[in-house]
Every structure is written in structure tokens, then in C-alpha cells.
C-alpha positions, -999 to 999 in steps of 0.1 A, spaced: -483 68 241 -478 32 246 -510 16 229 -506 16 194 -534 15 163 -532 -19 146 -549 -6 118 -573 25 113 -606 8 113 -607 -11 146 -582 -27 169 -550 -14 191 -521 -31 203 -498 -26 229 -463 -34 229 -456 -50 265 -418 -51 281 -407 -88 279 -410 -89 322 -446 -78 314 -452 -108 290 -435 -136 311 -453 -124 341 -488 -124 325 -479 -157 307 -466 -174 338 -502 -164 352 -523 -176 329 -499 -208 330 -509 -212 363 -547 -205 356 -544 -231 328 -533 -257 350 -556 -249 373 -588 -255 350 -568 -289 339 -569 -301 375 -607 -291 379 -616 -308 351 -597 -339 361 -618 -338 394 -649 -338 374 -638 -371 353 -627 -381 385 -659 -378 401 -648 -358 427 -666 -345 460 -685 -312 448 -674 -292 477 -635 -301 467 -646 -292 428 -660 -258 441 -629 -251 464 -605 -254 432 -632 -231 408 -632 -205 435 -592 -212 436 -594 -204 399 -618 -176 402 -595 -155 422 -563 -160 401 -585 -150 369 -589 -120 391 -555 -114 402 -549 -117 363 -573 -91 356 -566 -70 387 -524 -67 371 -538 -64 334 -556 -33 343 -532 -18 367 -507 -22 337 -537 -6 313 -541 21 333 -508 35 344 -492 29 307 -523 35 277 -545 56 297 -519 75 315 -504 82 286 -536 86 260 -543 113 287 -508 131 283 -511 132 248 -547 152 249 -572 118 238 -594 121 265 -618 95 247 -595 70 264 -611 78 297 -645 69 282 -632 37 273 -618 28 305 -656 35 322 -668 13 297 -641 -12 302 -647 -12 338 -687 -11 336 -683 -46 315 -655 -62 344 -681 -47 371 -710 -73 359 
């Protein structure tokens, strides 16, 4: 099993390969610098449809961050929850995907 209890009363961890890390790093790099240049339009007074453009730029890489976060979730913690008999884990992943479906 690949996600690991924390502590008994409330939060797991996961220990993540070092490729896994730099990859969802160098995303959310990317992301970061992509909310830094919106907001520069803004102070910039920029047009609103070139403002727009960038947030729906950012949108989808938040998405594509997600959309590799999950994939990762699901073939390694709930895959291998499942394996080891803790069903529960399927519950939480319904849940977890009711709250990304809003």
C-alpha cells in the first residue's frame, strides 16, 4: 500500500518517487507563473478579453494538474488500498471525485 497513516487520528501521506515530485512541482511552477503574469495584466490594465484568455490558460493547466494527481491517486493508493482488502478507499475516491465534479 502506498499511502501511508500520518498519524491515527486524521491525515495520510504518500510517499511519491522523486520523478513524481519534480513533475508535479515543475507543474505547479508553471501554474505559478502563470497566475504571476495575470496578475501583472490586471496592474497593467490589460484588455479583459487578453486577461480572460490567460485565466482560461490557467484553468486548464490547474486541470491537467489535477487530471495527473488523480491518475497517480488512483493507480498507486486506491489500487493498492483495494489489494490489501480496504474497500473504504473506494468510498473515498467517490467522494473525492463528487467534490472535483462541482
Amino acid at each position: 500500500m502506498n499511502c501511508d497513516k500520518a498519524c491515527d487520528c486524521c491525515h495520510k501521506t504518500k510517499e511519491r518517487p522523486a520523478e513524481e515530485v519534480a513533475a508535479l512541482i515543475n507543474r505547479l511552477n508553471r501554474i505559478e507563473g502563470q497566475i504571476r503574469g495575470i496578475r501583472g495584466m490586471v496592474e497593467r490594465s490589460a484588455y479583459c478579453p487578453d486577461i480572460l484568455t490567460q485565466v482560461a490558460a490557467a484553468n486548464a493547466a490547474l486541470n491537467g494538474f489535477t487530471r495527473e494527481l488523480l491518475a497517480n491517486h488512483i493507480k498507486t493508493c486506491v489500487a493498492g488500498d483495494i489489494q490489501a482488502g480496504h474497500d473504504e478507499t473506494v468510498d473515498e475516491l467517490v467522494e473525492l471525485l463528487r467534490k472535483l465534479m462541482k
